[in-house]
Each structure stands twice: as C-alpha cells, then as structure tokens.
C-alpha positions in Angstrom: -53.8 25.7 118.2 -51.7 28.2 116.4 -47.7 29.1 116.6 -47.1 32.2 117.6 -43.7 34.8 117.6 -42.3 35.1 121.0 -39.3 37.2 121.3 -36.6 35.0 119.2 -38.7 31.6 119.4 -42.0 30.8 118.8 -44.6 29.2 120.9 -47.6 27.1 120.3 -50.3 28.4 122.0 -53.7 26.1 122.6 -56.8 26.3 123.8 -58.7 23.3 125.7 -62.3 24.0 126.9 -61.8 26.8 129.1 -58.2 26.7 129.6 -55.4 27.6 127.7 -51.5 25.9 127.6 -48.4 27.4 126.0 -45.4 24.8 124.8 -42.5 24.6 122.6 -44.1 25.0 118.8 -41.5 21.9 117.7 -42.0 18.2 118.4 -38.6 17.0 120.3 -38.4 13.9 118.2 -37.4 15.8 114.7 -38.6 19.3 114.8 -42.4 18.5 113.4 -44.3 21.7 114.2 -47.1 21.2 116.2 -49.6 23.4 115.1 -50.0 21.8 112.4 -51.4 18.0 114.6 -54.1 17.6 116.1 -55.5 18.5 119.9 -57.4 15.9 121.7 -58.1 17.4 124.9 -54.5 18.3 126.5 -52.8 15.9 124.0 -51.2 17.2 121.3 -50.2 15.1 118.3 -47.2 15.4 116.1 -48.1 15.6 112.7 -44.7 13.8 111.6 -44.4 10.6 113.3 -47.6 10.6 116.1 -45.1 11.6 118.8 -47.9 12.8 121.9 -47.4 15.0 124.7 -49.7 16.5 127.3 -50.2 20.2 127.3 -50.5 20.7 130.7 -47.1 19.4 131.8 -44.9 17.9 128.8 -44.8 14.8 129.4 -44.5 12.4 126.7 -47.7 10.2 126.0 -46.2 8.3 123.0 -43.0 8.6 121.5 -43.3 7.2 117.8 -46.4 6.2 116.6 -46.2 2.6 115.5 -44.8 -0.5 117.2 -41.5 -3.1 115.6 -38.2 -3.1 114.6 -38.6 1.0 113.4 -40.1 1.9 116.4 -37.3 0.4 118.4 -34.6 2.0 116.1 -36.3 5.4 116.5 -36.2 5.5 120.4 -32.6 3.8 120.5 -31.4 6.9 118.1 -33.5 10.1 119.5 -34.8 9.0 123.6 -37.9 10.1 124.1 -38.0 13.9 125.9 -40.4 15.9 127.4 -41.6 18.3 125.5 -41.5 22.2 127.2 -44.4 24.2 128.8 -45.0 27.9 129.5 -47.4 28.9 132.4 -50.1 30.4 130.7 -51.9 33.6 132.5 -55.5 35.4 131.3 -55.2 39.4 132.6 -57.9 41.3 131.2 -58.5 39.3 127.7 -54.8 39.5 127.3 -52.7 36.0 127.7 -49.9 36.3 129.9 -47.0 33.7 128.9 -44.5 33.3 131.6 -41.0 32.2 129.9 -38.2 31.5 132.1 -34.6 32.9 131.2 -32.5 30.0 131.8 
C-alpha cells in the first residue's frame, strides 16, 4: 500500500494478489493515514484505532477496535462511515484511477 498525489488529494493505492483498489488515503474515523496499517486481503486496517474497511467497496468492517464503555462513546460521537473508493483501471502497465467530480 502506498499514498500517492492525485491532483489536490491524495489517494491510497493497494495491491491484492492480482488486483489492485484505489481509496481515500485517511481513515473517516480521525484522519489516521492508511498507508501506514496493515492489508489483509481487501481489508485495510487503520493504524490509529483498528477502524477496517474493505477495499473493494468501502464498507466499514469494524469501526473502533475494542469493545465497552469507549467503544460506545467513540461511535455515539463520530458514526461509523464508509470509507471512499476509486475504480481502479490497468492500460498498458499504467494504472488508470477513475475520480468522480462531484
């Protein structure tokens, strides 16, 4: 996994087996960059609070990492949210992000 420049963002760009996925570079929860967790598959783990999402649509796996009373208080003050995903294109040995301009 690695962050990469796009435009006036960045993206994190990651590579699993064969295929590759392109996402927001910043957890949802608090901003934790991503390419610094860890890639298990198409899961991606935050490396600030264990917040998971799955590369190949967003969707959140786990929120917090961690059950109780600070678990609750996290979800109650940040609800969890998807996290963003790019299509992801391969055109001669080049990678084609698609972004959309909403």
């Amino acid at each position: 996994m690695k962050e990469i420049p796009v435009m006036d963002f960045k993206i994190l760009l990651a590579q699993s087996k064969d295929k590759y996925y392109a996402a927001d570079s910043r957890c949802p929860h608090l901003g934790g960059k991503l390419a610094n967790g860890t890639l298990e598959g198409t899961i991606v783990t935050c490396p600030l609070h264990g917040s998971q999402f799955d590369l190949s649509d967003g969707r959140v796996v786990r929120w917090l990492k961690g059950s109780g009373i600070i678990s609750k208080m996290g979800r109650a003050l940040k609800s969890p949210r998807s996290l963003r995903t790019y299509e992801v294109k391969i055109d001669n040995d080049k990678i084609l992000i698609a972004l959309d301009s909403d």
